[in-house]
C-alpha positions, 0 to 999 in steps of 0.5 A, a space after each residue: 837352319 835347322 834346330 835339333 828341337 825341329 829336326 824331323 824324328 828319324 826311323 829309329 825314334 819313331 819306332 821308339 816312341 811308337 813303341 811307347 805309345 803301343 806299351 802305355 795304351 797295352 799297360 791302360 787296357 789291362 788295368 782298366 779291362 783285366 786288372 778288375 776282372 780278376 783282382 782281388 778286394 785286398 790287391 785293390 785296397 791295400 796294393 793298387 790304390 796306394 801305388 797309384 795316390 804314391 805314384 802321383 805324389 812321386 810324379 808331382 816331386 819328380 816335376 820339382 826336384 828331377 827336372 826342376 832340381 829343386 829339393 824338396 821335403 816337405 811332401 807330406 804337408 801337399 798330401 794334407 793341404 789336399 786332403 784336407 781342402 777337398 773335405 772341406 771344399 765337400 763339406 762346407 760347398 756341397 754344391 760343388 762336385 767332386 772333380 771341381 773339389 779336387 781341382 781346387 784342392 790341388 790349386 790350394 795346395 799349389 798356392 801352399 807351394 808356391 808361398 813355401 817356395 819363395 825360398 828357392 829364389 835365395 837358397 839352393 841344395 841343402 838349405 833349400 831342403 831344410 826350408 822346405 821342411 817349415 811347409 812340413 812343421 806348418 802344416 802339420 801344427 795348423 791341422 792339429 791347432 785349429 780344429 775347424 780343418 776338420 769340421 772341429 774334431 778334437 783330434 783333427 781326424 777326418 772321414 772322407 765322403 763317398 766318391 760319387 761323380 755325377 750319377 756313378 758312385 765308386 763305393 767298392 774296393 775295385 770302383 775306388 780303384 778305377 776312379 783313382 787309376 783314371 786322376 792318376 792317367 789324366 794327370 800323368 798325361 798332362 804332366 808330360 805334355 807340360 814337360 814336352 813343352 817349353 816349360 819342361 825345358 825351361 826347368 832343366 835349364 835351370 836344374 842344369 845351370 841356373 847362370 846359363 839359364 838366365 843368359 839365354 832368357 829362361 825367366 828363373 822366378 816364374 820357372 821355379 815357382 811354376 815348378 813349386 806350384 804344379 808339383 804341389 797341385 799333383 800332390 795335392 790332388 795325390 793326397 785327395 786320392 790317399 785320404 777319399 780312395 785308399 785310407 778313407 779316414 785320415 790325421 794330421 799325423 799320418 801326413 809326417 816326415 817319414 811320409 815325405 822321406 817316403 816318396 823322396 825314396 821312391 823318386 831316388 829308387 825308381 829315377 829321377 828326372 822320368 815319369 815311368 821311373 816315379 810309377 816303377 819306385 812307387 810299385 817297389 816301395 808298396 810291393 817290397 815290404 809285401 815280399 819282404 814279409 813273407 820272406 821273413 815270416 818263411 824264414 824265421 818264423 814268428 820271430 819276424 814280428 811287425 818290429 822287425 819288419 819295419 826295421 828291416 825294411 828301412 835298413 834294406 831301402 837305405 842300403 838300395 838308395 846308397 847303392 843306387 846314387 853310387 852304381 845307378 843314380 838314374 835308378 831302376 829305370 835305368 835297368 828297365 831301359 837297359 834291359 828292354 835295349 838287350 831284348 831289342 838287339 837280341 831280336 833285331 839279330 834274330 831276324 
């Protein structure tokens, strides 16, 4: 007998998924081909390498919250564990070049994840939650205690080397770009692999019921904390992106609450459970306050100072995120589907 899982995929999906691939290899020639021909230092620096190190990060805690279902907030702490492991991993081993330095980065921001994530085996929802946030108060506290995280620099800030792999040294705005585009692609495609498999399964068995989970034999221990440690080894490798490509000098401060509030926000907006979701919440929570500042500026002048801004941008984000979990809890990507089924049967009635 057949199971729905080995059933052979029917005309309708693979048109779909042909689709896909079609869309995914189109979106990767014109970032890697047309995007740095024509972009400027400014959109690469300050608009494309955020997006991307935010938009890993956002996969990483779709990984554990969307498909796993477990909730998470401390984010911010993974992005300074690979941060400052991949500086220090640079500085102290020099040997070692730095894809190994931001592999292992990632694995000892997984092993951070995994030893916070022992909670899960007791505590569900809420209280889950709120002991994710020791990861968050721990991490913060260790950077600016023990200065030897940042080579004893009393503030605990730290600047990051040049990205130099092999005989190729990405120094420029648009070099930066590439190389942080490529982790970007290599590790979203591994991520989906993984959720395609038996292990991706295996976390929506447990975020849907953990009880059934466990009668049909998905093992609940090693499910979650493998959950834990590939969401905080994609972080991790997310923070190395935000401290060597993007800001270049980093503290322990810029890795704080609001930052893991950040990327929970932009799992919630964009969709949780969907990896294009995590791209499209990072695209709106990197290009909104762009827009929202010079729509401000155009319309009340100089009285929509930085202040303002701010406030503003947070009041907005917190009215979409209540409209989106009461209209729309699967998020933008959820219109995007709706709107590319409209133009499909518009152009399949065409012909």
């Amino acid at each position: 007998m057949t199971t729905i899982s080995e059933a052979a995929p029917t005309p309708a999906r693979s048109s779909l998924l042909n689709a896909n691939v079609l869309g995914i290899v189109l979106l990767l020639v014109l970032a890697y081909g047309l995007v740095p021909l024509i972009g400027s230092d400014y959109l690469m620096d300050a608009v494309l390498t955020p997006f991307l190190a935010l938009a890993l990060a956002a996969v990483g805690l779709n990984v554990l919250t969307g498909y796993a279902g477990q909730v998470s907030l401390g984010s911010a702490a993974f992005l300074a564990v690979g941060a400052y492991a991949a500086y220090n991993l640079n500085l102290r081993l020099p040997q070692l070049p730095l894809l190994a330095d931001i592999v292992l980065a990632g694995g000892i921001a997984a092993a951070v994840g995994i030893i916070f994530g022992l909670p899960s085996l007791r505590l569900r929802g809420f209280y889950l939650a709120v002991s994710t946030l020791a990861a968050q108060f721990f991490v913060q506290w260790a950077l600016t205690k023990f200065g030897w995280f940042s080579n004893d620099n009393a503030s605990g800030v730290i600047d990051a080397p040049v990205i130099r792999v092999g005989s190729l040294t990405f120094t420029s705005a648009t070099g930066r770009y590439v190389f942080s585009l490529t982790i970007v692609a290599v590790a979203t495609v591994l991520t989906a692999r993984l959720l395609s498999s038996q292990t991706g399964r295996n976390f929506i068995a447990v975020r849907d019921h953990e009880i059934a989970a466990r009668v049909i034999g998905v093992p609940l221990l090693r499910t979650k904390l493998l959950a834990f440690g590939v969401s905080s080894f994609l972080i991790g490798v997310a923070g190395v992106l935000w401290a060597f490509a993007y800001l270049r000098t980093v503290e322990p401060a810029g890795f704080n609450l609001d930052r893991s509030f950040q990327i929970l926000f932009i799992i919630i907006i964009g969709g949780l459970a969907s990896l294009r979701g995590a791209f499209i919440g990072a695209a709106f929570i990197i290009v909104f306050p762009l827009l929202l500042s010079r729509l401000g500026a155009a319309v009340l002048g100089k009285v929509f100072d930085s202040g303002v801004l701010e406030m503003s941008q947070r009041i907005v984000i917190g009215a979409l995120i209540i409209a989106f979990l009461i209209a729309e809890p699967r998020g933008l990507i959820a219109l995007v589907d709706r709107a590319a089924n409209v133009l499909r049967r518009l152009r399949s009635s065409q012909t």
